[in-house]
VMD Tcl script that builds the backbone (N, CA, C; Angstrom):
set m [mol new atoms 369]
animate dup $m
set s [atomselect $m all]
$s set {name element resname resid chain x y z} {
  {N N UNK 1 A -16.123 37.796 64.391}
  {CA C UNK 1 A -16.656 36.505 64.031}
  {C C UNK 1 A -16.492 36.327 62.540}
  {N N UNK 2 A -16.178 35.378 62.402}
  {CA C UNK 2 A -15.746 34.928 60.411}
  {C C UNK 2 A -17.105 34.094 60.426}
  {N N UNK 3 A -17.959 34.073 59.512}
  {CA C UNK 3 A -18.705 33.390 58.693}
  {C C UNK 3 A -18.303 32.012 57.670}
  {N N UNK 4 A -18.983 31.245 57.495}
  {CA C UNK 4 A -18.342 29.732 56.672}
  {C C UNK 4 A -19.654 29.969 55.711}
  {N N UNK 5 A -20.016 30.254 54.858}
  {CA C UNK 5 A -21.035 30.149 53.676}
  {C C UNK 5 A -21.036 29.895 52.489}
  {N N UNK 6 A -21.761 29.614 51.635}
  {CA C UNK 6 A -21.449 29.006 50.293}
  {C C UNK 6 A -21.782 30.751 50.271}
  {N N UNK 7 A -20.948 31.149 48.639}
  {CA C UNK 7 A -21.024 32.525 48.674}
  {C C UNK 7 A -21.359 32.392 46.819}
  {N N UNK 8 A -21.866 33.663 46.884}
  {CA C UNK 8 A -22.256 33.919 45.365}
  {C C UNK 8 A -21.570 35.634 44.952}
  {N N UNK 9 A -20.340 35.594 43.897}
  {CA C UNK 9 A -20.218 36.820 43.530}
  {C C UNK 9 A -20.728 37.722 43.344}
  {N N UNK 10 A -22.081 37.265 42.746}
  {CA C UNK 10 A -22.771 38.209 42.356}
  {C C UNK 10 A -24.122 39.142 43.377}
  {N N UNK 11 A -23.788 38.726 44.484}
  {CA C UNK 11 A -24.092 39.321 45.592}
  {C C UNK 11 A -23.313 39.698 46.926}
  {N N UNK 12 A -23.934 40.629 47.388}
  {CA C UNK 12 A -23.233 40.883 48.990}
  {C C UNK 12 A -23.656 39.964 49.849}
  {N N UNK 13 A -22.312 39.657 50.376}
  {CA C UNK 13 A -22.607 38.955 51.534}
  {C C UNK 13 A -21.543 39.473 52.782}
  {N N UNK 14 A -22.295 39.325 54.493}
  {CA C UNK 14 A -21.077 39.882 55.226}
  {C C UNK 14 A -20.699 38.594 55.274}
  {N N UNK 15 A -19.072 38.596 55.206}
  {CA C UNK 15 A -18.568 37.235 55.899}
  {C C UNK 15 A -17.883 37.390 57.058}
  {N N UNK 16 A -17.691 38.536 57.683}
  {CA C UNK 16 A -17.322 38.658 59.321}
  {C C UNK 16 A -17.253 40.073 59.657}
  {N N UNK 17 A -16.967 40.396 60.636}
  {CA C UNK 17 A -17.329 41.358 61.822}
  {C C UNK 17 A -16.490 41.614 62.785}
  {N N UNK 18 A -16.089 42.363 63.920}
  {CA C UNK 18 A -15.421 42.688 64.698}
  {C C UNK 18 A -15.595 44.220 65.571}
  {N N UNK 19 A -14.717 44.220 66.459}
  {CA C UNK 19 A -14.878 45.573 67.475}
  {C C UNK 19 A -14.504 47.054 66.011}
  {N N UNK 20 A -14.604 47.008 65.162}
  {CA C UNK 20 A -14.703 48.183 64.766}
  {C C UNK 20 A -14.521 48.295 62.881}
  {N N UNK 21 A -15.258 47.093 62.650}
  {CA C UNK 21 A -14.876 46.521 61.015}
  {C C UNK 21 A -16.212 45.397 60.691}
  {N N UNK 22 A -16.335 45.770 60.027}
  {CA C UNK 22 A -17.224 44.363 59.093}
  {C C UNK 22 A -16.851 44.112 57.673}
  {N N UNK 23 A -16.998 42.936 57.319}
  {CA C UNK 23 A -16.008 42.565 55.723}
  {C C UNK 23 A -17.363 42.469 55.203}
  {N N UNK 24 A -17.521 42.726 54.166}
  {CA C UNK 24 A -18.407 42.333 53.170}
  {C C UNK 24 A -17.846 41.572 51.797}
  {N N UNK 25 A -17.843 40.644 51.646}
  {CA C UNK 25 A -17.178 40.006 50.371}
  {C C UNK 25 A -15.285 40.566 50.429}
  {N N UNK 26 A -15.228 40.369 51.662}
  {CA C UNK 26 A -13.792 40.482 52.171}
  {C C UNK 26 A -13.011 41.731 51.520}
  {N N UNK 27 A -13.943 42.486 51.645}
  {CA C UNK 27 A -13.712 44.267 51.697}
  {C C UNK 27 A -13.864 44.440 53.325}
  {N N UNK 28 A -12.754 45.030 53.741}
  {CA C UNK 28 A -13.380 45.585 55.022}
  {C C UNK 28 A -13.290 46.420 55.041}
  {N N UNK 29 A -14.455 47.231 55.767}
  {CA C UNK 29 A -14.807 47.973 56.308}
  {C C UNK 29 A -15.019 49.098 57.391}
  {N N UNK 30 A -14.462 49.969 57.452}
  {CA C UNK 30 A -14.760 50.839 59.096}
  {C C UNK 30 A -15.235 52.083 59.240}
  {N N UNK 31 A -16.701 52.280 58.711}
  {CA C UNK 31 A -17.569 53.354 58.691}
  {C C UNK 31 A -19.247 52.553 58.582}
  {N N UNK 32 A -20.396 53.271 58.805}
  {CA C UNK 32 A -21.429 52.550 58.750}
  {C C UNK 32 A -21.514 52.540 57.452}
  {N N UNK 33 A -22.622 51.306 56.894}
  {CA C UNK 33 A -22.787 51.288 55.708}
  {C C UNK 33 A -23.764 50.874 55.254}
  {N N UNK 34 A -24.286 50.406 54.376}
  {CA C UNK 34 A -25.929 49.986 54.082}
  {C C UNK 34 A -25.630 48.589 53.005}
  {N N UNK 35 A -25.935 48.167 53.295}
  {CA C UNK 35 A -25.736 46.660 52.311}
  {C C UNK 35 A -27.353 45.830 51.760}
  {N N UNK 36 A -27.144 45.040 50.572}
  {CA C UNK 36 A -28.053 44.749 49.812}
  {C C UNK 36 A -27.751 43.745 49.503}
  {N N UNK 37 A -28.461 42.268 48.918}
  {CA C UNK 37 A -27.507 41.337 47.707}
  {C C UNK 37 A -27.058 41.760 46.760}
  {N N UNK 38 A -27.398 43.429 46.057}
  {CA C UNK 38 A -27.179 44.063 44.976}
  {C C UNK 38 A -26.415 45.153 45.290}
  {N N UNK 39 A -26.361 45.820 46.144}
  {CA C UNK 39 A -25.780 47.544 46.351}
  {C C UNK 39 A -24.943 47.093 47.811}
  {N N UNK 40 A -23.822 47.656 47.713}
  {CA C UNK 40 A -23.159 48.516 49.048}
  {C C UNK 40 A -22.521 49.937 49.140}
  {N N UNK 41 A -22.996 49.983 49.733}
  {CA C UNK 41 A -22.687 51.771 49.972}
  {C C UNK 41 A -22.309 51.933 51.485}
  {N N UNK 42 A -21.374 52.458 51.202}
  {CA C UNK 42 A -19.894 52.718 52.148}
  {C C UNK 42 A -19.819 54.055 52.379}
  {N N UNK 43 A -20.472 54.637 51.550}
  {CA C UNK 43 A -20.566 56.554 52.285}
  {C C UNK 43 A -22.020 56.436 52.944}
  {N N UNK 44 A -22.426 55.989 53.627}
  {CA C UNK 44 A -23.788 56.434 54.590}
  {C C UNK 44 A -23.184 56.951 55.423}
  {N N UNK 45 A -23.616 58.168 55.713}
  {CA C UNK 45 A -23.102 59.682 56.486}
  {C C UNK 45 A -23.128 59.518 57.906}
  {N N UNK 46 A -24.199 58.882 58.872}
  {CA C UNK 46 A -24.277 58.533 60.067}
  {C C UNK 46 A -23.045 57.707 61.120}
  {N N UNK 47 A -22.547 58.351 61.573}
  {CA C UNK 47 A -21.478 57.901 62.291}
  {C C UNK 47 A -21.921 56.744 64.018}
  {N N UNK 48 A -23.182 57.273 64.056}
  {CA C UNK 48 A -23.866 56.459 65.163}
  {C C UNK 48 A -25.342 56.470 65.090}
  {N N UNK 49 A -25.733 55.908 66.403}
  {CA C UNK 49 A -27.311 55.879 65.979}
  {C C UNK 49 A -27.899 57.138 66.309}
  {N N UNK 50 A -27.508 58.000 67.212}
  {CA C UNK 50 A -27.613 59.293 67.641}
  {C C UNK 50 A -27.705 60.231 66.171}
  {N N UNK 51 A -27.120 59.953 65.037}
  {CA C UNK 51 A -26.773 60.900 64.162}
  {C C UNK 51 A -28.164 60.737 63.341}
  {N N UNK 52 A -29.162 59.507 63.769}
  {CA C UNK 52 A -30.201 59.581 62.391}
  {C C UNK 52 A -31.143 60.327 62.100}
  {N N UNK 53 A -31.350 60.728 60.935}
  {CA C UNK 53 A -32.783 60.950 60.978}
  {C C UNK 53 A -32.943 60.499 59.490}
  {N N UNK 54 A -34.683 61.033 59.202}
  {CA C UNK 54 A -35.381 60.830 58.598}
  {C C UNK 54 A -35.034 60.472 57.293}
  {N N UNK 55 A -34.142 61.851 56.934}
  {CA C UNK 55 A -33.183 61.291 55.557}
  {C C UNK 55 A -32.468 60.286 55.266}
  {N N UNK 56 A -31.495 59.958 56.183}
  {CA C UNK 56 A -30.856 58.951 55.661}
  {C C UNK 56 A -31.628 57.733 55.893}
  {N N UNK 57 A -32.930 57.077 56.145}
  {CA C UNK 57 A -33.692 56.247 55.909}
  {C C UNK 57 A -34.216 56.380 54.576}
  {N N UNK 58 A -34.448 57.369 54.130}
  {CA C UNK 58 A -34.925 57.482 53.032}
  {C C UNK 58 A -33.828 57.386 51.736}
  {N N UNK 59 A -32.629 57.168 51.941}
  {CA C UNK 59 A -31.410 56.692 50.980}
  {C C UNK 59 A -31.777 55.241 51.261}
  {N N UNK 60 A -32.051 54.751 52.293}
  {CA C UNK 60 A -31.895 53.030 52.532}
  {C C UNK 60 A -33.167 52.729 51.355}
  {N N UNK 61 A -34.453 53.344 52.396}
  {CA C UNK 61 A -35.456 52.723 51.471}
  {C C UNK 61 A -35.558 53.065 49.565}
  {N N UNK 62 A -34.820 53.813 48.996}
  {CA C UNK 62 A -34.269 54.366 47.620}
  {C C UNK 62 A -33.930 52.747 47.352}
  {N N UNK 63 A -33.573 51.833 47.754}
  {CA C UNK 63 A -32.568 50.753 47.515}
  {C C UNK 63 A -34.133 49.524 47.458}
  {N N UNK 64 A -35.340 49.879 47.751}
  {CA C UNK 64 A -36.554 49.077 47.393}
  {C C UNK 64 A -36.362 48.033 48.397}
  {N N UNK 65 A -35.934 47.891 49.597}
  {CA C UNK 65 A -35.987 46.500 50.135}
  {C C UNK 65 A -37.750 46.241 51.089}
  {N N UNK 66 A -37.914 45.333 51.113}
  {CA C UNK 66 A -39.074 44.722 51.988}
  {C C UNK 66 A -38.451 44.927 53.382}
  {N N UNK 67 A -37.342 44.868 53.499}
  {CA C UNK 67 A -36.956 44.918 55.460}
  {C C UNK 67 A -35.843 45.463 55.289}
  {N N UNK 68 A -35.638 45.967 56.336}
  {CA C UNK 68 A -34.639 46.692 56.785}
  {C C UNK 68 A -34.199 46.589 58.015}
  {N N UNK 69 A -33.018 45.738 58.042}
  {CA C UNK 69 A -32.047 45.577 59.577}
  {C C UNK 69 A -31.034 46.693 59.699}
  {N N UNK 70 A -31.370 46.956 61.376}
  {CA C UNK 70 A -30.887 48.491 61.735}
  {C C UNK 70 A -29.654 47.433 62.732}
  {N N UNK 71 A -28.751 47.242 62.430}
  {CA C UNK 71 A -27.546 47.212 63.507}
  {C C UNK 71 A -27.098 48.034 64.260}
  {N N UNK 72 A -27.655 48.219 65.330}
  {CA C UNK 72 A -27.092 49.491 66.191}
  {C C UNK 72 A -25.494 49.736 67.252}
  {N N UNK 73 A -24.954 48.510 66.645}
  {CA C UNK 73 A -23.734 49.054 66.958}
  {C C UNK 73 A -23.582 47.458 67.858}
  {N N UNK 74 A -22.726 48.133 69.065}
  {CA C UNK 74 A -22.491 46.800 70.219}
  {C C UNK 74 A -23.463 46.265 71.318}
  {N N UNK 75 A -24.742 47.069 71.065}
  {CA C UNK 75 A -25.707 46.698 72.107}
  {C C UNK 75 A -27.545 47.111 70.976}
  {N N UNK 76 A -28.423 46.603 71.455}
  {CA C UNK 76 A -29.642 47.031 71.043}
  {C C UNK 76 A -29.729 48.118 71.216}
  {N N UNK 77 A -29.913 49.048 70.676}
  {CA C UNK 77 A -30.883 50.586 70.883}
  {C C UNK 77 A -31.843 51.069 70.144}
  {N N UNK 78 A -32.919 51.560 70.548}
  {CA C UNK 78 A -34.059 51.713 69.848}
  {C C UNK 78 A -34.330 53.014 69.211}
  {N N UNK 79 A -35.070 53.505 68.682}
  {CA C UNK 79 A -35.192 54.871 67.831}
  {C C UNK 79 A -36.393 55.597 67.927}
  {N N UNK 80 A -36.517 56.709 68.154}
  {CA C UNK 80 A -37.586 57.472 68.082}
  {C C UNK 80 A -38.515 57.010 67.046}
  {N N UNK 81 A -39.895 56.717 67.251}
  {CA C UNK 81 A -40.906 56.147 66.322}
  {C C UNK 81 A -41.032 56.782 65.055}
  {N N UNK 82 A -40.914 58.142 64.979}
  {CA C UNK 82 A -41.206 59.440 63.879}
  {C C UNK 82 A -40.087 58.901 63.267}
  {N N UNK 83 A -38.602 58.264 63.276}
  {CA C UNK 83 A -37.657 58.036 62.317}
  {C C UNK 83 A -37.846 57.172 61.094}
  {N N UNK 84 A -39.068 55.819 61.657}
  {CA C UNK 84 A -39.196 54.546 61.000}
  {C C UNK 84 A -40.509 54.625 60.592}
  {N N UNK 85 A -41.555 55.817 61.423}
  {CA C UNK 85 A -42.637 56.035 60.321}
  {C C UNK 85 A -42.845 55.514 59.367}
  {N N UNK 86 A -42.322 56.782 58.644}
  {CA C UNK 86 A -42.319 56.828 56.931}
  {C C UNK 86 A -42.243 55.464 56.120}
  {N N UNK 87 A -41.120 54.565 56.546}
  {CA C UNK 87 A -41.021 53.180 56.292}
  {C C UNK 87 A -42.074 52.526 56.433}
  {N N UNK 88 A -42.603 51.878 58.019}
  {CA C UNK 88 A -43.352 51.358 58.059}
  {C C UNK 88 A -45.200 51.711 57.254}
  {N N UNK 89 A -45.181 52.835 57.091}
  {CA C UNK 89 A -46.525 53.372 56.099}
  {C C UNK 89 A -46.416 53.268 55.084}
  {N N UNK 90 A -45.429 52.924 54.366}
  {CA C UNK 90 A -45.014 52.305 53.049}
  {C C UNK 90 A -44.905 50.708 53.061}
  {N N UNK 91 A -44.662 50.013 53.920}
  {CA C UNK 91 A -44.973 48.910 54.044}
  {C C UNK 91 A -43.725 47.967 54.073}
  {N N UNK 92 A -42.990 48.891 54.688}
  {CA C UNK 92 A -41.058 48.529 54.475}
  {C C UNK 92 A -41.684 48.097 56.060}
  {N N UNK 93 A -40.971 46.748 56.358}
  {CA C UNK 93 A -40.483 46.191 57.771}
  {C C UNK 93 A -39.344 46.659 58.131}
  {N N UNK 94 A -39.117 46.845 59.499}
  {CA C UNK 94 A -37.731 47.277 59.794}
  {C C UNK 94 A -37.773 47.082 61.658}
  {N N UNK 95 A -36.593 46.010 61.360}
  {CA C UNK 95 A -36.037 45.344 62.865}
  {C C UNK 95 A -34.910 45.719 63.110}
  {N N UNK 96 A -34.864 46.181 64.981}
  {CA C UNK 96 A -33.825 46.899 65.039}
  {C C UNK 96 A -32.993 46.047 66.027}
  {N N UNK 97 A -31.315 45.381 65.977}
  {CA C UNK 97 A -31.152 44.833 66.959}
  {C C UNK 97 A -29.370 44.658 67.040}
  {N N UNK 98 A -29.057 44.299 67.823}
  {CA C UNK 98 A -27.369 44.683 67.823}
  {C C UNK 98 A -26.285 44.394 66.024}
  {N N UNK 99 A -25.535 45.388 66.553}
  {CA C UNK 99 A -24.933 45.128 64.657}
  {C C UNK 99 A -24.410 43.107 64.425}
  {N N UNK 100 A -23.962 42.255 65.594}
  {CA C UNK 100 A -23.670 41.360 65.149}
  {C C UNK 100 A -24.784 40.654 64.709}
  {N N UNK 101 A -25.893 40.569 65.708}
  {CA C UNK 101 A -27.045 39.788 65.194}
  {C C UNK 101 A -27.476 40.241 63.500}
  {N N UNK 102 A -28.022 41.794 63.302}
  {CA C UNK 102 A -27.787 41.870 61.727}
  {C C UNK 102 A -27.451 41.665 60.683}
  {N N UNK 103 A -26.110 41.656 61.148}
  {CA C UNK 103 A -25.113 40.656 59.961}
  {C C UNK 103 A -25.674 39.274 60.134}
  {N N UNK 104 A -25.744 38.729 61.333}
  {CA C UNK 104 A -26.364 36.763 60.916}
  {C C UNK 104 A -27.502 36.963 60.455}
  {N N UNK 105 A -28.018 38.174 61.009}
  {CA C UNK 105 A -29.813 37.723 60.203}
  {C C UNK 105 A -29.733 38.364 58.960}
  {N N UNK 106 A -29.043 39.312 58.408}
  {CA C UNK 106 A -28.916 39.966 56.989}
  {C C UNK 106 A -28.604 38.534 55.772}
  {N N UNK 107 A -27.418 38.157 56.103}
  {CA C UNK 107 A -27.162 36.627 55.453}
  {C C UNK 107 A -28.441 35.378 55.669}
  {N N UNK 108 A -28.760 35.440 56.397}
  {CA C UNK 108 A -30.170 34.170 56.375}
  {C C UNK 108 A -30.620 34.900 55.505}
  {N N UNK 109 A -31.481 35.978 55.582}
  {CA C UNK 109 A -32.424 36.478 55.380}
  {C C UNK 109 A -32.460 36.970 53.858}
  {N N UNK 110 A -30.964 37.476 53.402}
  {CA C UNK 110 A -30.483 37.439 51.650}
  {C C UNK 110 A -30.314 35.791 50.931}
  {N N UNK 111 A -29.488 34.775 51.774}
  {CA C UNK 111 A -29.788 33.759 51.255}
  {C C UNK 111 A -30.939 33.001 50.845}
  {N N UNK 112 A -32.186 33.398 51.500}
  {CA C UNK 112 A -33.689 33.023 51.677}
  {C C UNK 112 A -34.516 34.016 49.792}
  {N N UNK 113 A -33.459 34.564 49.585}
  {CA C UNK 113 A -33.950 35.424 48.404}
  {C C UNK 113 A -34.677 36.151 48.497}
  {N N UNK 114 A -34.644 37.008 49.629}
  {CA C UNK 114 A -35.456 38.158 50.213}
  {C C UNK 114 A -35.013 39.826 50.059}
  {N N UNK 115 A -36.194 40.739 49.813}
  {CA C UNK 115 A -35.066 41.832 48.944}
  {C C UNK 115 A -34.679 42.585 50.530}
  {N N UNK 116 A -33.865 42.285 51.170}
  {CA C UNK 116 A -33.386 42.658 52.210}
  {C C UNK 116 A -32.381 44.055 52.409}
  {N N UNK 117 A -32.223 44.823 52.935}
  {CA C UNK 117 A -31.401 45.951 53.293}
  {C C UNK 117 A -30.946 46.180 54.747}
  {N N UNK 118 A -29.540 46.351 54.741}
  {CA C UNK 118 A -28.976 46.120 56.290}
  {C C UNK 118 A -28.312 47.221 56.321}
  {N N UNK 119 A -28.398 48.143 57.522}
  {CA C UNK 119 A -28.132 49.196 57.732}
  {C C UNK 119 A -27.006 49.117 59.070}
  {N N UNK 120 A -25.690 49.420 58.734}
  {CA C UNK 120 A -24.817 49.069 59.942}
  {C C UNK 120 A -23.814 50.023 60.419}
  {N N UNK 121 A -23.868 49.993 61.681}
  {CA C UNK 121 A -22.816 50.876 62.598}
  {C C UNK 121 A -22.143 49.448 63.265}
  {N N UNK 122 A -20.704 50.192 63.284}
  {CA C UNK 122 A -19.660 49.548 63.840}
  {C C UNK 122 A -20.226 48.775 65.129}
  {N N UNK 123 A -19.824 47.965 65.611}
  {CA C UNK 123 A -19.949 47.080 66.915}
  {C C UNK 123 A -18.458 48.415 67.785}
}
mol reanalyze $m
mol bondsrecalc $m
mol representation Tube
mol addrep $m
């Protein structure tokens, strides 16, 4: 899916997606990655949702966001509660729901000027 948005350089934005790629400011992409209006990071170590734990949430939340969208790939999948703990007792939100929906709600949700963090595995 390609995106149509007014875009700002000076932030990330995804502008499309596919079976095994997401562009971010028309870099593409094909590994998971963690995105910000400020930071992208393209080495997040997790190859699926199976691979997470505790740590590499704790690189996301390093990045200060209020929410955190978990794209889990080509379908919803949910996560052991003990993973998102730590987050949620800190007072980090974090919604978990297929990687395309993420990307549309990551862009609302950065355009809205929200300190947002999107956490993504391939579709």
């Amino acid at each position: 899916m390609h995106f149509t948005l007014e875009t700002d350089a000076n932030r990330y934005i995804v502008t499309s997606y596919g079976l095994g790629w997401i562009t971010v400011n028309k870099r593409e992409l094909r590994q998971s990655l963690i995105v910000t209006p400020e930071v992208l990071v393209t080495d997040w170590t997790p190859h699926d949702i199976s691979d997470l734990e505790i740590s590499h949430f704790e690189m996301v939340s390093q990045l200060a966001p209020e929410i955190i969208l978990l794209g889990t790939g080509n379908k919803q999948r949910y996560l052991h509660p003990r993973l998102i703990r730590p987050l949620l007792v800190n007072g980090v939100g974090v919604e978990i729901m297929d990687t395309a929906a993420a990307c549309r709600t990551y862009n609302i949700t950065m355009l809205e000027g929200r300190k947002v963090a999107a956490a993504l595995f391939m579709i």
